[in-house]
Structures are given as structure tokens and as C-alpha cells.
VMD Tcl script that draws the C-alpha trace (Angstrom):
set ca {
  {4.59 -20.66 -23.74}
  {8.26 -20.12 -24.03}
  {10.78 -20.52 -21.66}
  {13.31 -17.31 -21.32}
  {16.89 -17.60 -21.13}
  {19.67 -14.68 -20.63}
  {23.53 -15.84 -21.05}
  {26.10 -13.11 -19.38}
  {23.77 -10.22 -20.04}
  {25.30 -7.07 -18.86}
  {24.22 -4.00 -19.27}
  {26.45 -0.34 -18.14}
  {26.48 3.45 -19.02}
  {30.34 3.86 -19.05}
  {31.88 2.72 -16.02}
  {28.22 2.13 -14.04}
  {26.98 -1.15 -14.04}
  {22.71 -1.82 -14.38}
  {23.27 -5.33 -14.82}
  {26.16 -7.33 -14.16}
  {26.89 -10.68 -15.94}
  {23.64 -12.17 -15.33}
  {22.49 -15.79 -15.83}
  {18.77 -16.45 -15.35}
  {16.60 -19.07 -16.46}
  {12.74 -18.38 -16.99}
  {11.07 -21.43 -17.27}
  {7.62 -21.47 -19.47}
  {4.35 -20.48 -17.60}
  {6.30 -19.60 -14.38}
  {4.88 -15.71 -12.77}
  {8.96 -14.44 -11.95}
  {8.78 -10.96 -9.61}
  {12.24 -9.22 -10.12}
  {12.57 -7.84 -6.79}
  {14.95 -5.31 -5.11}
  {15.42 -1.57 -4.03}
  {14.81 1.04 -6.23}
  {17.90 1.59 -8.84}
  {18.68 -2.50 -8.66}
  {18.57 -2.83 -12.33}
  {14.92 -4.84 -12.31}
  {13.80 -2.61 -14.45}
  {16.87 -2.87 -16.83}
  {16.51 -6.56 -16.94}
  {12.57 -6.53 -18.06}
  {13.44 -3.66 -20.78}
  {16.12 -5.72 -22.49}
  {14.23 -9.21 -22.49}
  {11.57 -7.43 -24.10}
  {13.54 -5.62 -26.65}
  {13.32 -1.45 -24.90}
  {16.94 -1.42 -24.22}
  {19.53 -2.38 -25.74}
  {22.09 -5.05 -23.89}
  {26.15 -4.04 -23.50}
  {26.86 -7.56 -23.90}
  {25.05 -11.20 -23.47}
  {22.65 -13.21 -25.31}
  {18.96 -13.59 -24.60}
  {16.27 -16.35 -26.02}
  {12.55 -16.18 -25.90}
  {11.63 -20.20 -26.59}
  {14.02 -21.21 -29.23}
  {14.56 -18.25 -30.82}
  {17.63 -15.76 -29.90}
  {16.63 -12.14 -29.79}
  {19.34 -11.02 -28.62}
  {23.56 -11.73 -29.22}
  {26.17 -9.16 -28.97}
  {28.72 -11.41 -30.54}
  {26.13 -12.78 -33.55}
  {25.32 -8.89 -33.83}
  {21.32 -10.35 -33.40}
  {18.86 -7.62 -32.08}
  {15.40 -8.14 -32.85}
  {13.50 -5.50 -32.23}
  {10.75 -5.29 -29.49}
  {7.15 -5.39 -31.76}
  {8.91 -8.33 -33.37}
  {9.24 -10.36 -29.98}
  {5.25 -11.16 -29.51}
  {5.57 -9.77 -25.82}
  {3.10 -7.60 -23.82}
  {4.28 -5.15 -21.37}
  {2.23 -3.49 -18.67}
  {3.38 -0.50 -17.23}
  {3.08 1.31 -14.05}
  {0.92 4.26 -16.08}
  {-2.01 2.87 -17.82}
  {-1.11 4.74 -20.72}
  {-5.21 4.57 -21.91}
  {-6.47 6.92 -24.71}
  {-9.12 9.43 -22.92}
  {-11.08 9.79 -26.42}
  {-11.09 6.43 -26.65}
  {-13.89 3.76 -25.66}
  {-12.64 0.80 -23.47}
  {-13.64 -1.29 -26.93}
  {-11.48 1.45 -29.11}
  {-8.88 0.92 -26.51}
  {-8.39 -2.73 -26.64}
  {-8.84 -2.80 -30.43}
  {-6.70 -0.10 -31.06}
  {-3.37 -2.21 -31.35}
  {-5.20 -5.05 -32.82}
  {-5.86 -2.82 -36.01}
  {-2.13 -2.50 -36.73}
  {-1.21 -6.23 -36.41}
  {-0.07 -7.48 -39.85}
  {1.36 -10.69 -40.20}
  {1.21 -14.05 -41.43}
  {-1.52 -15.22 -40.40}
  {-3.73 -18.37 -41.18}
  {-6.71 -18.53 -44.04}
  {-9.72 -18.64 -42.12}
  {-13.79 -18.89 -44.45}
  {-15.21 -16.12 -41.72}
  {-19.00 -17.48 -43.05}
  {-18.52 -20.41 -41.99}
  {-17.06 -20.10 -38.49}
  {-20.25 -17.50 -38.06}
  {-22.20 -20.51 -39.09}
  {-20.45 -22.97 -36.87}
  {-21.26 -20.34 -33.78}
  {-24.89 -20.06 -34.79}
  {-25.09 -23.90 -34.44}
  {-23.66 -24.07 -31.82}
  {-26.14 -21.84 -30.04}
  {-28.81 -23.29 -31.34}
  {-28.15 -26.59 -29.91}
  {-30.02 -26.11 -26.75}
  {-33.00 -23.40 -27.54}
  {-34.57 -23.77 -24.16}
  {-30.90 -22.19 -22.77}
  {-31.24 -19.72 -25.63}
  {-34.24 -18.64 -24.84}
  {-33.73 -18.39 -20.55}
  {-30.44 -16.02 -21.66}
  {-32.61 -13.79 -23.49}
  {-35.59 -13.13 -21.32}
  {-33.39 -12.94 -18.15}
  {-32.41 -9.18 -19.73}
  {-35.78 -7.77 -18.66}
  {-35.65 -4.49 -17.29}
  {-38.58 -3.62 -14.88}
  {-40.70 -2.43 -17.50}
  {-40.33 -6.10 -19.32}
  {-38.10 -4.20 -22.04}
  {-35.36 -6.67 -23.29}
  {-31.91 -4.87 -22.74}
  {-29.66 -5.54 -25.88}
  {-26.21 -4.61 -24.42}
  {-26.85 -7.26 -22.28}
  {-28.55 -9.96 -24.26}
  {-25.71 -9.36 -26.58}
  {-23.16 -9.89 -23.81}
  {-24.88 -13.33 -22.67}
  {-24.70 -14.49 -26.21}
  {-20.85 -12.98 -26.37}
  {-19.80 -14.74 -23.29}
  {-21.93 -17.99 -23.03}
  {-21.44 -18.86 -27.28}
  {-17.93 -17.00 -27.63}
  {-19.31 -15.42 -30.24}
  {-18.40 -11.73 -31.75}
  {-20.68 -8.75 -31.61}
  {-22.05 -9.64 -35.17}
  {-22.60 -12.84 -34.77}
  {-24.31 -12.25 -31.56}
  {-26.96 -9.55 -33.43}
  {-27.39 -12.28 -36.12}
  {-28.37 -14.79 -33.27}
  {-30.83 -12.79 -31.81}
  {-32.36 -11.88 -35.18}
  {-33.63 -15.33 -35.42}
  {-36.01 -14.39 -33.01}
  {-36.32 -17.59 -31.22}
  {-37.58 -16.28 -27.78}
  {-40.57 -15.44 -29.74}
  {-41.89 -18.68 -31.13}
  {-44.65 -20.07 -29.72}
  {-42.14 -23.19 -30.29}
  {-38.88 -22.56 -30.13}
  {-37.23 -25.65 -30.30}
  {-39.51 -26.14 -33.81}
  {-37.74 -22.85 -34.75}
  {-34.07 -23.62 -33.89}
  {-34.49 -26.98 -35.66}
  {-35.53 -25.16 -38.92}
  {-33.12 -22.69 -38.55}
  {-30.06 -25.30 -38.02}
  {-30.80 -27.56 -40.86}
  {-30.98 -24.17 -42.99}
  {-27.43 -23.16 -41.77}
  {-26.06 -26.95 -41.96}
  {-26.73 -26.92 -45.80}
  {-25.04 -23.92 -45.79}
  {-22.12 -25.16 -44.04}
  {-21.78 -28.24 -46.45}
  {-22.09 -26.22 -49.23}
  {-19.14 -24.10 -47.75}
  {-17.37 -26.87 -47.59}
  {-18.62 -28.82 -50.43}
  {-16.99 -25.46 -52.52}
  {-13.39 -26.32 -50.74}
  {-12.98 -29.41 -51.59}
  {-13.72 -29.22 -55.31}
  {-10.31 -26.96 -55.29}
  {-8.57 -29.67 -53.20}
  {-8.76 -28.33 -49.71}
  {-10.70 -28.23 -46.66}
  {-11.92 -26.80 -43.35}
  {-10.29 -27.88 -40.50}
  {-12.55 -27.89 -37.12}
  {-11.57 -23.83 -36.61}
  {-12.56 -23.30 -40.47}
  {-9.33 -22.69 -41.21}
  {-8.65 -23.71 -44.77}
  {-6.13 -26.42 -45.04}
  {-4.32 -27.97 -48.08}
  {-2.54 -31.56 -47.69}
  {-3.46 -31.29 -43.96}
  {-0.96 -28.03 -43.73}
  {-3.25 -24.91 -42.98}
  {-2.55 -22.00 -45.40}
  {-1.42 -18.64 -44.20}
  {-1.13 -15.00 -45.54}
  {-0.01 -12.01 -44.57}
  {-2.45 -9.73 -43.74}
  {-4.26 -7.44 -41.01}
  {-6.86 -8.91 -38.68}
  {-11.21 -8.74 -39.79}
  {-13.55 -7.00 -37.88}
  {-14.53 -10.67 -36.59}
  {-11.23 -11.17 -35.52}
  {-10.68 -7.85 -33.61}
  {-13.94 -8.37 -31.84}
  {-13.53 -11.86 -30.84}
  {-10.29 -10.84 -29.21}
  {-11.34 -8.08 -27.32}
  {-14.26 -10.01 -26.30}
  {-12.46 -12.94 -25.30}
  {-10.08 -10.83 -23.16}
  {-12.67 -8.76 -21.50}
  {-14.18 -11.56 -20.20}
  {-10.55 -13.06 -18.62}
  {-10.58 -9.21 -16.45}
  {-14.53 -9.27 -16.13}
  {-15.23 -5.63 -17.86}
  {-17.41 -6.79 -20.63}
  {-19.66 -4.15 -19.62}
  {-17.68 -1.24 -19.49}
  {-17.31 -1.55 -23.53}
  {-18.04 1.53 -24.32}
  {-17.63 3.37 -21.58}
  {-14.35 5.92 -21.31}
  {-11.47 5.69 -19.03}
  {-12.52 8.42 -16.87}
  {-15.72 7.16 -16.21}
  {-14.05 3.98 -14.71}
  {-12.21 3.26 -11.07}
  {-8.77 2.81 -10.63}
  {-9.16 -0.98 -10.54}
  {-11.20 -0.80 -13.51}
  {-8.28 1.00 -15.76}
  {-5.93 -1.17 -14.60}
  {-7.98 -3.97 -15.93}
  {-8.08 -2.55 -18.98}
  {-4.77 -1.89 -19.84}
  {-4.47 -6.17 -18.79}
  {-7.04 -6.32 -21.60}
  {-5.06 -4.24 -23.89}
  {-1.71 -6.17 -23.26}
  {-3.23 -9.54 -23.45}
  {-5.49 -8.88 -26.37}
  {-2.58 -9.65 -29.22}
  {-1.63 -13.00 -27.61}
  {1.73 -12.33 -26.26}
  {3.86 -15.21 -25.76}
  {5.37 -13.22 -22.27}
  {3.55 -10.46 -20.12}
  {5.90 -8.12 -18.69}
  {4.62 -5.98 -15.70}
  {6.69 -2.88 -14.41}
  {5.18 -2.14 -10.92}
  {1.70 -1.96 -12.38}
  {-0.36 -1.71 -9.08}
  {1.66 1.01 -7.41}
  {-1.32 3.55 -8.52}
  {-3.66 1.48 -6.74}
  {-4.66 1.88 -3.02}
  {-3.74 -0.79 -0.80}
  {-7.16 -2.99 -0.32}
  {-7.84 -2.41 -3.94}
  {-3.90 -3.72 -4.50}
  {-5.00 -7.00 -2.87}
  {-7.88 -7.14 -4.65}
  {-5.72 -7.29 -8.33}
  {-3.00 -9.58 -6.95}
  {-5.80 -12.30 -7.00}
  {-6.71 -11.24 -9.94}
  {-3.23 -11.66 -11.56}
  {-2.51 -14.90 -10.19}
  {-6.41 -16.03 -11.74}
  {-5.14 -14.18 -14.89}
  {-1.34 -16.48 -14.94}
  {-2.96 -19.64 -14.61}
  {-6.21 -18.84 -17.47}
  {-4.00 -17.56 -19.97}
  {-1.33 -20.05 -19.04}
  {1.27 -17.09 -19.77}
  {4.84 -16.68 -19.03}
  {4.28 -13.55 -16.27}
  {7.54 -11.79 -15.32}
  {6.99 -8.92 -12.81}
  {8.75 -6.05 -11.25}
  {8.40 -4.60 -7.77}
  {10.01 -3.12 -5.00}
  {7.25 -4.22 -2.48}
  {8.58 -7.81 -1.09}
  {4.48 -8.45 -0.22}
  {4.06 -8.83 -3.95}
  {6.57 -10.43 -4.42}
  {5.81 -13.40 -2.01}
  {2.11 -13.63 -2.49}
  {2.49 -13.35 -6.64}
  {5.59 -15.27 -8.03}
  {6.57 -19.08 -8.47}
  {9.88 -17.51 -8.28}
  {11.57 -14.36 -7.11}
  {14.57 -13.09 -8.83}
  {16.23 -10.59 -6.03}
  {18.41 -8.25 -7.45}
  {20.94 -5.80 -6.39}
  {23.39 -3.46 -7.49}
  {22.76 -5.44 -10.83}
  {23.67 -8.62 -9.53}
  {21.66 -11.23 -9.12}
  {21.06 -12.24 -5.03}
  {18.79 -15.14 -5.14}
  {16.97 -17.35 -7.90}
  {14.27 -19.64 -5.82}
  {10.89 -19.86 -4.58}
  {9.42 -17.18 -2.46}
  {9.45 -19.66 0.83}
  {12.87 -20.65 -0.09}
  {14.24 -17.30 -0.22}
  {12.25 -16.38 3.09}
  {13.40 -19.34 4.80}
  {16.97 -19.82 3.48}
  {18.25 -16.80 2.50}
  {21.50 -17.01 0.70}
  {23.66 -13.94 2.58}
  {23.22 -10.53 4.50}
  {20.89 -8.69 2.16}
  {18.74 -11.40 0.98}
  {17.71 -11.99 4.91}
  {17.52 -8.45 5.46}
  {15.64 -7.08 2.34}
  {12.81 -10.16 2.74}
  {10.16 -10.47 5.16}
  {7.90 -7.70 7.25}
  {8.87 -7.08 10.10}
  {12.48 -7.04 9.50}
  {14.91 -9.86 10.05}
  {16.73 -9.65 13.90}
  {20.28 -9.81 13.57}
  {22.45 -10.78 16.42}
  {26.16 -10.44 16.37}
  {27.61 -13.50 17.78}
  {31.48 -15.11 18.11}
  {32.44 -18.49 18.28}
  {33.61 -21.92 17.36}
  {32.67 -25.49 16.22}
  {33.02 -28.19 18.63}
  {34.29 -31.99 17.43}
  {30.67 -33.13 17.77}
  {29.54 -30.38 14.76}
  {27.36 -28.30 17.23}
  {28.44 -24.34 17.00}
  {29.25 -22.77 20.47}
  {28.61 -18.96 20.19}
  {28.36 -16.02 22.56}
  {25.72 -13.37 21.86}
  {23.74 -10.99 22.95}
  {26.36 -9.25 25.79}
  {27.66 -12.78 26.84}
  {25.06 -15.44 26.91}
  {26.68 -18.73 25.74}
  {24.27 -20.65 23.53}
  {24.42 -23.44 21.26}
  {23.39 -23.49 17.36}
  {21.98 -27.11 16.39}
  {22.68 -26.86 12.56}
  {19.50 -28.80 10.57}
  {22.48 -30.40 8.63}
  {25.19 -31.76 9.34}
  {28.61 -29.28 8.34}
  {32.12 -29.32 8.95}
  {33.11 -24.92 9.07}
  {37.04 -25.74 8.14}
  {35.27 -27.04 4.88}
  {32.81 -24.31 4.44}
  {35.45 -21.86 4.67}
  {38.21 -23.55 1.82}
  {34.76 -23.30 -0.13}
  {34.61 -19.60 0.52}
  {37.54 -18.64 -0.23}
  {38.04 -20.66 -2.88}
  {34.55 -18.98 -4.34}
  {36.45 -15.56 -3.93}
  {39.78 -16.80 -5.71}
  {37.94 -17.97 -8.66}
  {35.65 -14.49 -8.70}
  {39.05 -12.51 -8.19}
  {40.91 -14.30 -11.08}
  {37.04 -14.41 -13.43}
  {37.41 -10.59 -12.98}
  {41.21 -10.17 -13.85}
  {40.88 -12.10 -16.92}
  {37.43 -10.30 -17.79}
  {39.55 -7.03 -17.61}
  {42.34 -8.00 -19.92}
  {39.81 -7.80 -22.85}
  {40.23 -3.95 -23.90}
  {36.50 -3.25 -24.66}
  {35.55 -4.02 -20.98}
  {35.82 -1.32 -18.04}
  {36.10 -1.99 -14.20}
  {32.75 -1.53 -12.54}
  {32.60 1.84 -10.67}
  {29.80 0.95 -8.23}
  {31.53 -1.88 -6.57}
  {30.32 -4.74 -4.87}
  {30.50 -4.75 -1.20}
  {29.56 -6.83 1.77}
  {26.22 -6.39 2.94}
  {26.48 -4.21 6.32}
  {23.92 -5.53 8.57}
  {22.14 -3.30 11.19}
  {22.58 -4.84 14.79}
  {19.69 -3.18 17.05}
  {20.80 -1.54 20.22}
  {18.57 0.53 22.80}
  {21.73 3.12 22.68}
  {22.59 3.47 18.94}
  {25.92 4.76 18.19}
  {25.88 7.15 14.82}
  {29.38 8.22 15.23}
  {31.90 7.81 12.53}
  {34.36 4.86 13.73}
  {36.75 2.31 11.68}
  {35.03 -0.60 10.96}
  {35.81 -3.29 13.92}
  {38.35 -6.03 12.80}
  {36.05 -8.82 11.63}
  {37.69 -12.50 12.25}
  {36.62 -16.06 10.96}
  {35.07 -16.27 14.67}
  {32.40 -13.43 14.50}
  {29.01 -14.57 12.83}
  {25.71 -12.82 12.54}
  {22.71 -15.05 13.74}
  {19.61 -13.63 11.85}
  {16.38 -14.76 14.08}
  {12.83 -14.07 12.23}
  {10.22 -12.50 14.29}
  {7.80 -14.99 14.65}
  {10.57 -17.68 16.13}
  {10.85 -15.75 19.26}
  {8.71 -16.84 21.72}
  {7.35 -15.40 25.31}
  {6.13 -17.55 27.84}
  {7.03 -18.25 31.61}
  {9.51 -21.23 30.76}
  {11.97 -18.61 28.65}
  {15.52 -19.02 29.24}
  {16.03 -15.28 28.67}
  {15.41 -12.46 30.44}
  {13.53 -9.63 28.52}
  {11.77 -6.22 28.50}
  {8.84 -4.87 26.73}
  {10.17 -1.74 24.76}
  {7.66 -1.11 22.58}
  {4.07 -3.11 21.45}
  {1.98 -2.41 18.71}
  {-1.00 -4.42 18.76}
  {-3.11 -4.91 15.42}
  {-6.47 -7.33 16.55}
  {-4.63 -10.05 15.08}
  {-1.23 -9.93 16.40}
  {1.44 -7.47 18.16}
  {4.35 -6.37 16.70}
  {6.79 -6.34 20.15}
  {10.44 -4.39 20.74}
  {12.35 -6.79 23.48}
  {14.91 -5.31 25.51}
  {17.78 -7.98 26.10}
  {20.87 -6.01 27.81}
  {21.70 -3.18 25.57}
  {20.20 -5.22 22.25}
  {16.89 -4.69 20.56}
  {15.10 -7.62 19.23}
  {11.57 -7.55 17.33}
  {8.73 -10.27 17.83}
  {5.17 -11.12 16.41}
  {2.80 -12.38 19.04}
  {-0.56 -13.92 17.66}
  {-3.86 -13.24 19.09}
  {-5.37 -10.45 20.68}
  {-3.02 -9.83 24.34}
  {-1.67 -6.79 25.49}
  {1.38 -5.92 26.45}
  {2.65 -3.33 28.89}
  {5.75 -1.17 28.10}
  {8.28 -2.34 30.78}
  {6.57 -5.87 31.57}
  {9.39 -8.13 32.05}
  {8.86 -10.90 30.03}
  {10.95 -14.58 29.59}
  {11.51 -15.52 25.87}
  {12.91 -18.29 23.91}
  {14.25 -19.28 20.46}
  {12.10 -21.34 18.59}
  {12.10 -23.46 15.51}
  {14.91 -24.56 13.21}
  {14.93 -22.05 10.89}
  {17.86 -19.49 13.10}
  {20.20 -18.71 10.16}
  {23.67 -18.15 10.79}
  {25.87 -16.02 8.73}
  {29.65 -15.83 7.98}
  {30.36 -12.63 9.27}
  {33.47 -11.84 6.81}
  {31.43 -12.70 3.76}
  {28.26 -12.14 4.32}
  {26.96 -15.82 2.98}
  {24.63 -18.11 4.77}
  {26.55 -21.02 6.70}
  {23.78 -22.80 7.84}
  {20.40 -23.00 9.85}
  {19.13 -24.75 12.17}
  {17.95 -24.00 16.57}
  {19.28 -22.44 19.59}
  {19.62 -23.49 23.09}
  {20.62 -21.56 25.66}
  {23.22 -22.86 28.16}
}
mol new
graphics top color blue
foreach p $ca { graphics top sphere $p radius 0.5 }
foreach p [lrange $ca 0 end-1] q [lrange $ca 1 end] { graphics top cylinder $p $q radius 0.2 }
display resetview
């Protein structure tokens, strides 16, 4: 599969901005999730690698081809790209039979395409069934009904799935009557020497003309297989759609009609539908938001069996961070059009790179705790939070903050001056929805929703961001806290702590109960406490706290 690659792709309506300068590398058979809030520009980005909207400016490749330059004038158009998309409607044809739905685009595919002899690959899966005749035989007469009444849909559908053979090929098979020899291994032998004549003949025919069948019964000429342009046989369509129905399991459903089917069972075949060409990249735009939330569960394990069978390049979008984590090898989090994070979903949970990252990933949210303070000589960060308590952040690595922030602000020269000479060019425009610092929300018992100027923010004041589960009650705590709210699920409560006038949320495993005003002791645990330059928002470093 091919690996996907967009150069300063930007894409804006006037002075708006859906996508701003991004660089992103896709590698091949890697399941992305573009993730962010609705209006990001995830969308955006999956409609112009697959050719649905048009990029401003950039350049995009699928493998090594370029589909996409604004300064080579390349645009190739989307039907030409060899990618599926999925969408978040099914978009099935009601009159249609799940078969008729899966073969429908398969009937307009016309391209160059290689010279197969269709005889003999029928007579290559005929042998190949009749290899073992005792199997052959078990297959058949396990689709009794009660009455002893052999049930051909599903004879058929043992011989389509166990031989990987097409419906016709299947009907010849079981025309051959073996399961009613008295001895059927006498009957497949006959039949197999009668079809391997007919196979060498085949191929006897070939190489009087000086070519010959390669192992697929392609026909090949000088070992290079020939090709034509033309549509796809009857053999061809079928053997597709039955190859994909059995990936997504509805090989029984064939010719049933959407609304006869579940939710979960639509969904499948619209995966059937997009797979069934052989796209070189699935694209998925929120395609389980229909779905109700056990039977949502139940298709993410289907998609990630579906990624690594096909062995597919898989790029999905979502708003729902759940997905997101359990699905992708990487998540792409987007927003405002620019591009957040690039990294794996335990890398962006763990070490997020600034404000919104933190904020936007991980259920329950994120506790952020303003805090000011300095670095001592020894590296250790001495910080007062929480209405005064002096604690101490152990970074996990080693950092010098003078050096950090000549770093930051050199970052913010460099972006100041990119911009400034990006304007100069007349054909660009100054992006109206502007890029702004993340505003964190600090949690208070008393919130405070009156308009007031923004406090003066200094190169002392940080935001320490503490996950959930890293805060810790037990009778040893080294701070002093009250139960403000509990919400216990059999598994775990979700608690509200009082500390002073500040709200923080924990996760407590197992099954305990807890009182609304128990006082409680907590701690800090772990060394994954991220703290945050205040000013811009990035991630200084992470490491543990210790109260003093």
C-alpha cells in the first residue's frame, strides 16, 4: 500500500482558513484518525487527499505518484486516485440487493487490466476442490435442513468461502454430484484427470502462439503478463464481492435488501462496497456515528480486524477522542486547520504537546492547576499552587528553563518573520480566524463568569495539567481534600475533590463509595504531571510532584 504525503497544503474560502500550511506524512498500512472539534478542517484534509476538494495551494502524493500540485497545475481527479471513501451515510440503494449493491460499482470499472483464460482458472478451482473429496463431501451434507433437504444457498456459500470460488463455479462443483457416489473419492479422481487434460490442453493452445499461463492463469508473453483495457466478467465481479463479504462476514445477507438488515449490518455493507474495487487507501468520515454505542464497539473491532486483513492504508475522521485512541496507529489532532499533534495515541495522551492537545484528549478531562514559580540551580522546579501550597516538580528529564525559553521565542521569531514573508507574495491573504493561545479552564468551587481583562501572564506562571487517574486517596496524603461530588460506575468512581477554593477530578478503581463531604487525604502520583508554559501554551516538561 502507498504511503501518503501532503507538502504545505492549505486550503481557505477568502480570508478563512480550513487548512493551514500542513505537512503530514502517512506512512503505508498505518489506520491515521484525524481528530478534533467539529469545524477543525478534518474533514477538509480527507476530501482533498482523496480528490473531493480542491486544494488553495500544496502538493499531495499517494505512493509515488503526485495527485495533486498547485504550482505543476497537477489535479487528478478523485475516480482516478484508486481510493475508497466511507461516509457517515451509508448511501445504499433500497432497490438494490446487498449483491447488486456491492457489484454495482464494480460494473463501471474499465481499465487496463490483465488477460486472464477465465476456463481455466474455473478449472484450476474445480481441482482444487476436488483434492480432498471426503472434505467435499462433509461441506455438503452439513446443509441439511431438518427434513434432510440439502440447502443450496448454503452449500453454495461453503463452496464460495472454503474453495474461493465464484457463484458459477460453485454450481458447477456441486453438479458433479460427488456426495452421491457410493465412492466418492473414485468419482473426484475421474473427474480431476478429466479437467487436468483439459487444463493442458488450455495450455498446450498458449504456448503454440508463444505464451503462457502464469499460476493465476493470467496469460503472459516473455514472462510480462498482457493487459487490456476493458470492464470486469461476471467471474470477476462475483469473486470480488464474494471475497469481500467474507472480510465483513455478510455472505448471507446476499440477497437480502438494506432495509431488511440492522444498523451494523448496513454499515458492513457499505465496508463491502468501498473495499470491493481494491482501493489502495480507505477513507472513513465518521462512519459509526449512526450506530448506537455497544453496537459502535462492536465495529471498532471490526475495523481494526478489517486494517490488518486487507493490509490497507485506513485514514479516519472523528470527533470522538474514544475512537480515536482505541482505532489509530496514529492520531493526527487538528485545530483551527492547524495541525496540533502527529504521534501515537499513548504519546499524545501521555505527552501532550501544549494547552489544547492535553485538554481535548482523554475522558475525564485533564485537571489543570495554575501554578507560579522558578527553577532552582539543582534543575528541580519550585512552584506554588493550589492557594499557596509550595511543591516541587521532579522533571523525568533533565532541562535547563533559560534554554527552553530562547527556544520559544526563538520558535515565535521564526513563525513571525515565515508569516511576513508569506504575506509579501500578492496572491496570499492574512488568515481571518487567527491563531490564539489555548485558554485553559482552571476549576474553582466559586466560578467567576464575569467579563474581566485577562490577568498579566509572566514567564513565572505555569499551568500543571494532572490526569485523573494520578491522583490518589489514601490516609498517607499530603493534602487535605473534600468529596464534592462521586459518581460511582461498578468499576470505578469518577470523584470532584475540593482543595481550598479549586476543583480537581479523580478516577478511583474498584467498587467503594464515597460520601459527599468525607474528608479525604490525596496525593500526586506517577511521573507523568505535565507542566505547561503558561505564556505559550507549549509543554515544558513532565515528570512528579512532592509536596513540601
Amino acid at each position: 500500500m502507498p504511503e501518503i504525503k501532503l507538502e504545505h497544503v492549505t486550503k481557505r474560502w477568502g480570508k478563512f482558513y480550513g487548512v493551514d500550511n500542513l505537512n503530514l506524512d502517512i506512512e503505508d498500512n498505518s489506520f491515521i484518525t484525524l481528530l478534533g472539534p467539529s469545524g477543525c478542517g478534518k474533514t477538509t484534509i480527507l476530501r482533498m487527499i482523496a480528490g473531493l476538494e480542491t486544494p488553495t495551494t500544496g502538493k499531495i502524493s499517494i505512493g509515488d505518484r503526485v495527485v495533486f500540485d498547485s504550482d505543476a497545475g497537477i489535479n487528478v481527479p478523485a475516480n482516478k486516485r484508486k481510493v475508497g471513501f466511507l461516509f457517515q451515510n451509508y448511501a445504499l440503494w433500497p432497490n438494490m440487493t446487498v449483491y447488486q449493491n456491492i457489484a454495482f460499482g464494480l460494473s463501471n470499472v474499465k481499465e487496463e487490466l490483465p488477460v486472464y483464460d477465465f476456463e481455466a482458472r474455473t478449472v484450476q478451482g474445480l481441482l482444487r476442490a476436488l483434492q480432498n473429496p471426503k472434505k467435499l463431501v462433509e461441506l455438503t451434507l452439513e446443509c441439511r435442513d431438518k427434513k434432510g433437504k440439502l440447502d443450496m444457498d448454503k452449500v453454495y456459500l461453503k463452496y464460495i468461502d472454503t474453495y474461493t470460488l465464484s457463484l458459477f463455479t460453485a454450481k458447477t462443483l456441486f453438479g458433479f454430484r460427488i456426495h452421491e457416489a457410493s465412492d466418492p473419492g473414485a468419482a473426484a479422481s475421474a473427474k480431476k484427470e478429466e479437467l487436468e487434460k483439459k487444463l493442458a490442453a488450455i495450455k498446450s493452445s498458449y504456448q503454440g502462439k508463444g505464451q503462457e499461463l502464469n499460476e493465476d492463469c493470467a496469460v503472459t508473453q516473455n514472462g510480462e503478463v498482457l493487459t487490456e483495457s476493458r470492464k470486469l466478467t461476471k467471474e470477476e465481479i462475483d469473486l470480488a464481492v464474494r471475497r469481500v463479504s467474507r472480510i465483513v462476514k455478510i455472505g448471507m445477507f446476499m440477497d437480502r435488501y438494506p432495509a431488511e438488515l440492522s444498523g451494523g449490518q448496513q454499515q458492513r455493507v457499505a465496508i463491502a462496497r468501498t473495499l470491493a474495487p481494491e482501493p489502495d487507501v480507505l477513507f472513513m468520515d465518521e462512519p459509526l456515528s449512526n450506530l448506537d454505542a455497544k453496537l459502535r464497539l462492536e465495529m471498532r473491532y471490526e475495523l481494526q480486524r478489517l486494517h490488518v486483513e486487507t493490509g490497507s492504508t485506513f485514514v479516519y475522521v472523528t470527533h470522538d477522542q474514544m475512537e480515536a485512541m482505541t482505532l489509530a496507529t496514529k492520531i493526527c489532532l487538528v485545530n483551527n486547520g492547524v495541525l496540533q499533534q502527529y504521534d501515537a495515541p499513548l504519546d499524545v495522551y501521555n505527552r501532550p504537546n501544549n494547552l489544547f492537545v492535553a485538554d481535548f484528549v482523554g475522558n475525564p478531562s485533564i485537571n489543570f492547576v495554575e501554578a507560579k514559580g522558578k527553577q532552582l540551580s539543582d534543575g528541580t522546579m519550585e512552584l506554588t499552587m493550589l492557594g499557596g501550597k509550595k511543591v516541587k516538580f521532579l522533571s523525568s528529564t533533565p532541562f535547563d528553563l533559560e534554554d527552553w525559553r530562547r527556544e520559544r521565542d526563538f520558535q515565535k521569531e521564526e513563525a513571525e518573520r515565515e508569516k511576513q514573508e508569506f504575506l509579501r507574495d500578492k496572491r496570499q491573504v492574512e488568515k481571518s480566524n487567527k491563531d490564539e493561545v489555548f485558554q485553559c479552564h482552571i476549576s474553582r468551587v466559586e466560578e467567576d463568569y464575569s467579563v474581566e481583562e485577562e490577568p498579566l501572564v509572566t514567564d513565572d506562571d505555569f499551568i500543571v495539567a494532572i490526569r485523573p487517574e494520578f491522583i490518589g486517596l489514601n490516609d498517607g496524603g499530603s493534602v487535605e481534600a473534600t468529596v464534592y461530588g462521586a459518581m460511582p460506575t461498578g468499576m470505578e468512581s469518577t470523584l470532584k475533590l475540593r482543595v481550598g477554593d479549586y476543583l480537581l477530578t479523580g478516577v478511583e478503581f474498584g467498587a467503594s463509595t464515597y460520601p459527599i463531604g468525607e474528608n479525604v487525604k490525596i496525593n500526586f502520583e506517577g511521573n507523568n504531571i505535565l507542566l505547561y508554559d503558561r505564556t505559550s501554551g507549549k509543554l515544558v516538561s513532565a515528570g512528579k510532584i512532592e509536596v513540601m
